[in-house]
C-alpha positions in Angstrom: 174.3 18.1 19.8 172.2 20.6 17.4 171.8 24.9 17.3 170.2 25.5 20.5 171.4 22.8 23.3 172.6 25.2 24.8 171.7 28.4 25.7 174.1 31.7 24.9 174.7 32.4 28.2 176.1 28.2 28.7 178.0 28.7 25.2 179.7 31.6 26.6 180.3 30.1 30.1 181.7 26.4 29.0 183.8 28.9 26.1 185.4 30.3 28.9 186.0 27.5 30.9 187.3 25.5 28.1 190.2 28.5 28.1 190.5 28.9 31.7 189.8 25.9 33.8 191.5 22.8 35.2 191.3 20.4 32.0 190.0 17.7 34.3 186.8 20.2 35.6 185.9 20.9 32.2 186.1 17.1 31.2 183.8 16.3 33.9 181.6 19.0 33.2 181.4 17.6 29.7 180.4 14.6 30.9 177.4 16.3 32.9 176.0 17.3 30.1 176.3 14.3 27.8 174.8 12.8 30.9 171.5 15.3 30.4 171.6 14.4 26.3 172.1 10.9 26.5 170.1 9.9 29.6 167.8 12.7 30.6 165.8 10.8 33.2 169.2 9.4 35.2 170.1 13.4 34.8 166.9 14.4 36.5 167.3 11.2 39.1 170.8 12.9 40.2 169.9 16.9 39.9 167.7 18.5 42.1 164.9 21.1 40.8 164.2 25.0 40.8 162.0 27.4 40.2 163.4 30.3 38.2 161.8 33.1 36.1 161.6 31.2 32.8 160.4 28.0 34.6 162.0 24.9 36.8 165.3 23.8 36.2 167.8 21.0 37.1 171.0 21.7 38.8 172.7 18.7 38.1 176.3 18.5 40.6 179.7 17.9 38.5 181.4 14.6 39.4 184.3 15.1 41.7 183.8 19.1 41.2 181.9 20.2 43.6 180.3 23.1 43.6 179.9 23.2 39.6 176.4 22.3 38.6 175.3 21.9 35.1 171.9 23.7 35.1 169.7 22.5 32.6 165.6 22.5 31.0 164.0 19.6 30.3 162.1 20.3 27.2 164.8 19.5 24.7 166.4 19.1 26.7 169.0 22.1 26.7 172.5 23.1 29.1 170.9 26.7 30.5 174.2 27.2 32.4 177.6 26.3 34.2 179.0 27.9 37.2 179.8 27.0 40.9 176.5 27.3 43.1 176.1 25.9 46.6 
């Protein structure tokens, strides 16, 4: 990872969940998005797309965490945010 996988608003979230959360949730979740650096096309296989403001986006589910998704940007490509989301 380099400055600017992720965006200020996923630094803050994944901070907080690192403090907060069920160890096992924010393993998975750090899986999600080594999934997205590592193997962005398998990520985009598994996520499905939307169209926000500032362009499309993958929402990429977390394994066995349902409903955390790992929303992410292709170009880069770079973690936009973590949260629950139906």
């Amino acid at each position: 990872m380099t400055e600017g996988d992720y965006s200020a608003v996923a630094d803050a979230q994944l901070d907080a969940l690192e403090r907060n959360a069920d160890p096992l949730l924010y393993e998975a979740i750090l899986d999600a998005c080594e999934l997205v650096f590592q193997h962005p096309a398998r990520a985009q296989a598994l996520s499905t797309a939307i169209t926000t403001a500032e362009g499309i986006r993958f929402r990429l589910p977390v394994l066995g965490h349902p409903p955390f998704k790992v929303f992410w940007s292709a170009g880069g490509p770079r973690i936009e945010a973590v949260f629950p989301h139906p």
